[in-house]
C-alpha positions as CSV (number, residue, x, y, z in Angstrom):
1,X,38.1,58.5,-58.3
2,X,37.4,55.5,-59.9
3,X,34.1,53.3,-59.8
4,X,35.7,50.5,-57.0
5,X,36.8,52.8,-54.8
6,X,33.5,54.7,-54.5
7,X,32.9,51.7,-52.4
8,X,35.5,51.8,-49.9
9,X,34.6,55.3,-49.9
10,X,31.3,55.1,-48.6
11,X,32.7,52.5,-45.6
12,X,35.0,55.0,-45.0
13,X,32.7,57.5,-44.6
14,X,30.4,55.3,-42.4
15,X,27.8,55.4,-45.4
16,X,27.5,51.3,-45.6
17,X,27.7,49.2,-42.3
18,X,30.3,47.2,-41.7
19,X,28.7,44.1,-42.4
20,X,27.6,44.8,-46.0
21,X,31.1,46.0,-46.7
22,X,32.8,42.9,-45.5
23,X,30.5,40.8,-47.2
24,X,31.0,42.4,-50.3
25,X,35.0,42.1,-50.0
26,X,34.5,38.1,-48.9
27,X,32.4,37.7,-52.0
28,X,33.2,40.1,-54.9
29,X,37.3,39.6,-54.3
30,X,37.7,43.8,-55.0
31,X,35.6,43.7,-57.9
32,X,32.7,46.0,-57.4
33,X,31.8,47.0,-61.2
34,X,32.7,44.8,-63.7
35,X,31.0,41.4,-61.7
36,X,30.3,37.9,-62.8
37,X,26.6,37.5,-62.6
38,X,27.0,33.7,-61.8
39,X,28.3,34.9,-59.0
40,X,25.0,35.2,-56.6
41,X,27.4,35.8,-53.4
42,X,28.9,38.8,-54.8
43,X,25.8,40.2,-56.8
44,X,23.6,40.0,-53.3
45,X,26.4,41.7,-51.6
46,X,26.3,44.8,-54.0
47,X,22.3,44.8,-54.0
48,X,22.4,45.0,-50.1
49,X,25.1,47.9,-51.1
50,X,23.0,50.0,-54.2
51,X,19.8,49.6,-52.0
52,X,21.7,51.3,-48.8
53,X,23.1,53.7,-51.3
54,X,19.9,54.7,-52.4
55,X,18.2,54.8,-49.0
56,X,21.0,57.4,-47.4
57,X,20.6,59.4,-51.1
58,X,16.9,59.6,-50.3
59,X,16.5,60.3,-46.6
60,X,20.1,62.2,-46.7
61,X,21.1,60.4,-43.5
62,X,25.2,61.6,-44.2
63,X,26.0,61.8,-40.7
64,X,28.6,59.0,-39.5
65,X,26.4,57.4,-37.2
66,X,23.1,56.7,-39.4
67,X,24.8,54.0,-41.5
68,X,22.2,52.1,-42.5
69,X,22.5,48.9,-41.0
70,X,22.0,44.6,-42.4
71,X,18.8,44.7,-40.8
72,X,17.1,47.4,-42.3
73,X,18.0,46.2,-46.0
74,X,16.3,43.5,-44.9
75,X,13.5,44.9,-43.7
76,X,12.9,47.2,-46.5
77,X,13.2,44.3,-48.7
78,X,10.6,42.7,-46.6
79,X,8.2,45.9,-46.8
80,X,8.9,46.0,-50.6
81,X,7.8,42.6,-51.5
82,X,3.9,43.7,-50.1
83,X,4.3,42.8,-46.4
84,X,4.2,44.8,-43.4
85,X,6.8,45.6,-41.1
């Protein structure tokens, strides 16, 4: 399998929310390895992606339905800068 279609892979199996995976395929045009960094659109898109990645890895939430959604990214990005949820 290569690297890009890990991606797709983890829509597929209702590992990312549809949300991050459409933003990621408006902003990084396929591309989901090899990006530009200039490109903030597409480099935000694949943060929202690693840091879902690494929340179902950690709470192994593999079941179709506890896809973690836009909203939680953002608020464990919230909780991870010092605030409080």
């Amino acid at each position: 399998m290569d690297i890009n279609s890990r991606f797709e892979y983890a829509h597929r199996m209702a590992l990312i929310s549809d949300d991050i995976y459409k933003e990621a395929i408006d902003n990084c045009d396929g591309n989901y390895v090899d990006i530009n960094l200039a490109n903030l659109a597409c480099t935000n898109s694949l943060r929202s992606y690693e840091e879902v990645r690494i929340m179902n890895i950690s709470i192994k939430a593999y079941e179709p339905c506890e896809y973690v959604t836009m909203q939680a990214v953002a608020d464990l990005r919230f909780a991870s800068s010092g605030n409080v949820l």
